[in-house]
N, C-alpha and C positions, 0 to 999 in steps of 0.2 A: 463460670461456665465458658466454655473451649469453642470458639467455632467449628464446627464441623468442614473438613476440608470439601466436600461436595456439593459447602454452597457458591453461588456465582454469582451472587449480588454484590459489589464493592459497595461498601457501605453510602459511600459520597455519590453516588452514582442512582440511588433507588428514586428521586426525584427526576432524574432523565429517563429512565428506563420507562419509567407510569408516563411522561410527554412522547414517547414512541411508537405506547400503547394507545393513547389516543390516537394518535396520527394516524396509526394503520387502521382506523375506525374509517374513517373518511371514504374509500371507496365504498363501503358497503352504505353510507349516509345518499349517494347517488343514486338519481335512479337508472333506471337499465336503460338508458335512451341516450340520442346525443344532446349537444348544449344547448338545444333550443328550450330547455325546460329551466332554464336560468334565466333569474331578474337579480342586478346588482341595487342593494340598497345603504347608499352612506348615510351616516345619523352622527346627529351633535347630541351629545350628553352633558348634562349640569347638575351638581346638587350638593350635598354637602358628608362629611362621613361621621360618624358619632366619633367621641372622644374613647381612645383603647383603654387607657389609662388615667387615673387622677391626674396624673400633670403631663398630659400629653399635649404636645404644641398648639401653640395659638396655627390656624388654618383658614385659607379664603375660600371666596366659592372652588369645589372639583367641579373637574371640565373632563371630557373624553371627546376624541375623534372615532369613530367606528365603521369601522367597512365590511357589508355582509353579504356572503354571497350564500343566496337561496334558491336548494332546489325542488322544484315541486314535482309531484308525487302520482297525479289523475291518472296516467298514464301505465305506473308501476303496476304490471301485475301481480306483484308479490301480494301474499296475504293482509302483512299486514299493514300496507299501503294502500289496500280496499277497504279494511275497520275501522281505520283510522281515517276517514275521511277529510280529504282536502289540506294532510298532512304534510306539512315542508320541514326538508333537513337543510342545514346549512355550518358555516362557519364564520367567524368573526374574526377580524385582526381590527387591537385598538390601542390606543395612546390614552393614560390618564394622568393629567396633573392634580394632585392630590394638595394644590391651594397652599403649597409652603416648600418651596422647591429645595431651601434649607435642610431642612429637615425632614421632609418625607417624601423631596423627590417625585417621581416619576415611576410608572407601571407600564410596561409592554405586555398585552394580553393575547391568547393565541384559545379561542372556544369554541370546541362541535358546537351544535345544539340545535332543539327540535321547536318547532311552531307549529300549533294547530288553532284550529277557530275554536271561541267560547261561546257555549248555549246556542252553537248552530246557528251563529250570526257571522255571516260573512267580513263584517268591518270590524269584529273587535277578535284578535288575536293573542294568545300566551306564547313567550318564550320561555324557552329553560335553558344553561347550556354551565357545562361542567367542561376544565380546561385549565390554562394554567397561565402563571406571571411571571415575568420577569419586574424587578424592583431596583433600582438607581440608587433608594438610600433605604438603610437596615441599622438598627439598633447596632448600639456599639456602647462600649460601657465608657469608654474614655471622653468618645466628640459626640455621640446622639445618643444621649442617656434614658433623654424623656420620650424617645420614638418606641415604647415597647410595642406595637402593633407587629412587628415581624423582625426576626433576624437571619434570615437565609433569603442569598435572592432570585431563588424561586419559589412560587409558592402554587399551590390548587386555586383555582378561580370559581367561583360560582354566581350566575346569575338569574334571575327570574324576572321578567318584565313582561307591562300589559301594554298591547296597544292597538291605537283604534285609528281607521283608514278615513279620515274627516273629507276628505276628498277623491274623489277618485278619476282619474282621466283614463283615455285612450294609453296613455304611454307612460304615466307616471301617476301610482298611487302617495299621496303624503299622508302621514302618519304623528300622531304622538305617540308618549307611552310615558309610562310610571315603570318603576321598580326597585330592586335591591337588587346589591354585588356584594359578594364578601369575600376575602382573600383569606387563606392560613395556610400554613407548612405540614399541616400533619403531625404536630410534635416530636418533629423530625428534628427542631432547636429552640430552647426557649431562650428569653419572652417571646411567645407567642399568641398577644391577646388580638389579632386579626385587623383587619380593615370591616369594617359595615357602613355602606353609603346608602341612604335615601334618593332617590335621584328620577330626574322625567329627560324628555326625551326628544326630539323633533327626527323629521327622517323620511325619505324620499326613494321608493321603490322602482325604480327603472326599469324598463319592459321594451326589451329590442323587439326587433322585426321578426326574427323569428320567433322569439318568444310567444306573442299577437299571433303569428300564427299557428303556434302549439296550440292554444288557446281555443281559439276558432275550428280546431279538429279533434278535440279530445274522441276517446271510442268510451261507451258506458260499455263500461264490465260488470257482468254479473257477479257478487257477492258470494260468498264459497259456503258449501253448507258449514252449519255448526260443527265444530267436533271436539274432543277434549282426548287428552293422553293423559295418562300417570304418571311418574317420573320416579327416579331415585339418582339422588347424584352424594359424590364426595367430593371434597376438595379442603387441599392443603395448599396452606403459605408463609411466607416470609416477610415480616414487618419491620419497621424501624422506630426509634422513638428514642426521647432522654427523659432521666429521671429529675432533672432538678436545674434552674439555671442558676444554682449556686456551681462556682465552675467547676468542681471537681466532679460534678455529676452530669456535666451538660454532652458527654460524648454519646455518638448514636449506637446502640446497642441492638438487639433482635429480637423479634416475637415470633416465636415459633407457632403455627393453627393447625387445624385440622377442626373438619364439620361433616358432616353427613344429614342432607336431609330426602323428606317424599311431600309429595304434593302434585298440583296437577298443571296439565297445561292448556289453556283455553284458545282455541283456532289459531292457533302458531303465535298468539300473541301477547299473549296476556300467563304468566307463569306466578303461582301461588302455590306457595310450600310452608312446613313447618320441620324445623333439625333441632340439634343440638351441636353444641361447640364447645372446643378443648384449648387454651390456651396456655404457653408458659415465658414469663417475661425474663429476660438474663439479665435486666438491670437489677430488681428484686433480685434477684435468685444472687448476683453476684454482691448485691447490699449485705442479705442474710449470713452468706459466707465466708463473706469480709468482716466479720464484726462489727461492722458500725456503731454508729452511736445508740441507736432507738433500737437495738436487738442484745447489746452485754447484758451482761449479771445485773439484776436489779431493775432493769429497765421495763420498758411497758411492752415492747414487743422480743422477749428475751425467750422465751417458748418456740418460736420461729424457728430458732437456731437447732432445733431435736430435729426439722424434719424441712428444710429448706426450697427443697423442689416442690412438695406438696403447696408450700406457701407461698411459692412464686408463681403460683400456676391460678386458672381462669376458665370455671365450665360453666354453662346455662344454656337456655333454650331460647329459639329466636322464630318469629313467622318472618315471610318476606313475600315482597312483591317485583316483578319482573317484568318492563318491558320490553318486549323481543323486534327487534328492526333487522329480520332476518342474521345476519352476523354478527350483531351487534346487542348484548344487552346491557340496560338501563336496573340496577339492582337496589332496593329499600329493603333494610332489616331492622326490626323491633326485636331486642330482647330481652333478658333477663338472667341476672349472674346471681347463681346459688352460692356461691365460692369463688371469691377474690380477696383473701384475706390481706396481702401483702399491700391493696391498695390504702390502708390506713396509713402506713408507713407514707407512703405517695402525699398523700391527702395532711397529715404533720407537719409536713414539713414544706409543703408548699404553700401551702392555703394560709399561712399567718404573717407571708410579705406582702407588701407594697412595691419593695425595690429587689434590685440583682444583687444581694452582696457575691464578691470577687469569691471569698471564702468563709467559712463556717465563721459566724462569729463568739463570743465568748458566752453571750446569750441567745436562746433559742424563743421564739417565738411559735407557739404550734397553733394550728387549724385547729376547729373546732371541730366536733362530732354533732352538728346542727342538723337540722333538714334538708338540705340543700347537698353533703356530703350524704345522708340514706339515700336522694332520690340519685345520685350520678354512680354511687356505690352499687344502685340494684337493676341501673338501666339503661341495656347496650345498645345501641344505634351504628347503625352499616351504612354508606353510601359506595356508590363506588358503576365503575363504567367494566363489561366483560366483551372479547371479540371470540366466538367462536369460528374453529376450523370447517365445518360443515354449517351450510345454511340454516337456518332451523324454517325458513319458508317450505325446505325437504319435508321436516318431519323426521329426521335421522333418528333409527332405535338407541344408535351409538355415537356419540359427541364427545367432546372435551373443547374447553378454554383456556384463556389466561385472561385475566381481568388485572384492575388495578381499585384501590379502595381506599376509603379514609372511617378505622374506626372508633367510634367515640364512645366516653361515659356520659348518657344523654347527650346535650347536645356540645362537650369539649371535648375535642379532638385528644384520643389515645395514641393511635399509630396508625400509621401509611401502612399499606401493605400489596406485595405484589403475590399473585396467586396462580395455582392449575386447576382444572377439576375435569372431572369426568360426570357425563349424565347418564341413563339410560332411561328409555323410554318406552311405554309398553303399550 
């Protein structure tokens, strides 16, 4: 398969482009006021990361340094800064040593991410925050064999922690908290079996002078009546991905989408739909029509070869959930693939190593067709962060975005992808 000259994603480049999409989040993470709605909070983190692989390095305790600047929200009269009750956006710049500076180095992390109170208790708080890493050290097949947790050095960031205000003063709330980080490329290069850290937390919330007296002036706003929209939207885009990290297959290649859903929208805030979705991967497509090995005469996927595009291609139905912070959505999708035939081919040939061989070797080792391969074969999983052009606190009949995404078969990373769409709303 031919790239198409009218695309303008340089392939090397789809991991910077998704870091610029974040970034341009960040004003709309602010709320409409000046800096006196900022408290800086630095935090020590510790804990330790599960093993990526069978012989993945010996590691001492992980450390992070973390600096978060938060902004709160009482003030915003946007919608849904009124629903969302006592809701803080913020971001994070952090440092982690991942306990083996050898061999797995260091992590620069740069993450939006949103904090609200749990069960309407003022002292105990969640984070969430989607974002991205720089990495010091990456898999390499000659000097750090056994570091398969990542080979590209950048990667998506993802965090989720809890924590609780055990103190609280005039000027300085202290804090713990628990949670998980996990790092991956998007199968953007393999090995890519990820970073995942267990880890707690200490952390000290700073509250300037002006801040105290944001604080002591808040106005109650009145809460907006109920209301709900319908929607219809499309949207297409452009992925990346490799097929294999045996090397002749480890180049990053494209996934072409397109989706169309309807659903509805709840007080500018909350967006619930159900679509359906079209995919076609040029790795497949370019295996099937190269001859490969698992598609010649005789072989088990040799049928393939009569009708290639159909067997490189990816449709099924998805629900999803969407949260709206006026420009900015937060997007979950559940789905389900009727047709992914090519993915056995995928699933053969990867699922029966252990290691990177350089090249094919004289014997094949294939994946099984277990449990494990039906459930990631039958179920599609979305993440991913959208900016739109028009506020959606408006209410706009007519929208469009670009978003950025990571999608998966259940829950291992398939392809990055960068996207547009169009909504309308009625």
């Amino acid at each position: 398969m031919k790239n198409p000259t009218c695309i303008l994603l340089p392939k090397k480049n789809i991991l910077l482009l998704s870091i610029i999409l974040l970034f341009s989040n960040l004003h709309a993470l602010k709320a409409q006021e000046n800096a006196s709605n900022i408290t800086i909070v630095p935090e020590f983190i510790f804990g330790t990361s599960v093993a990526s692989n069978k012989t993945f390095p010996e590691r001492g305790l992980q450390t992070q340094a973390v600096f978060n600047i938060l902004w709160h929200h009482e003030n915003n009269t946007q919608e849904w800064a009124q629903r969302l009750k006592r809701v803080r956006t913020g971001i994070s710049l952090g440092y982690t040593n991942f306990g083996n500076s050898e061999s797995l180095g260091s992590a620069y992390s740069l993450l939006p991410f949103l904090e609200f109170n749990v069960f309407k208790k003022e002292r105990l708080t969640t984070q969430i925050g989607v974002g991205i890493s720089y990495f010091t050290n990456e898999f390499d097949f000659d000097t750090n064999f056994f570091n398969r947790a990542v080979s590209t050095d950048l990667t998506w960031s993802f965090k989720a922690f809890m924590h609780y205000n055990f103190l609280q003063r005039e000027k300085v709330n202290y804090r713990i908290g628990a949670g998980l980080f996990h790092h991956s490329n998007g199968h953007t290069r393999l090995p890519n079996q990820g970073y995942n850290s267990f880890l707690l937390s200490v952390s000290a919330e700073l509250k300037s002078a002006k801040y105290r007296t944001y604080k002591n002036n808040l106005i109650e706003h009145e809460v907006p009546e109920r209301n709900i929209q319908n929607y219809i939207a499309i949207r297409t885009g452009i992925g990346q991905n490799v097929f294999s990290d045996v090397s002749i297959f480890n180049d990053k290649k494209e996934v072409y989408t397109i989706s169309a859903e309807y659903g509805k929208i709840y007080n500018k805030t909350l967006k619930l739909g159900i679509g359906a979705f079209y995919r076609v991967y040029e790795h497949y497509y370019d295996y099937i029509r190269g001859n490969e090995f698992l598609v010649r005469d005789g072989e088990e996927f040799a049928s393939f070869r009569d009708n290639p595009w159909n067997n490189a291609s990816n449709y099924g139905l998805f629900i999803k959930g969407e949260l709206l912070l006026n420009h900015v959505g937060v997007e979950l999708q559940l789905g389900v693939n009727f047709h992914k035939p090519a993915y056995k081919i995928d699933w053969r040939i990867n699922e029966g190593w252990d290691f990177a061989p350089r090249e094919i070797p004289d014997f094949w080792v294939f994946g099984e067709f277990d449990s494990k391969f039906k459930a990631k074969n039958a179920i599609a999983t979305r993440v991913g962060v959208k900016y739109y052009l028009i506020g959606t606190d408006k209410a706009p009949k007519h929208n469009i975005y670009a978003g950025a995404f990571i999608n998966a078969n259940l829950g291992q990373a398939d392809f990055t992808e960068l996207g547009v769409g169009y909504v309308r709303a009625f």
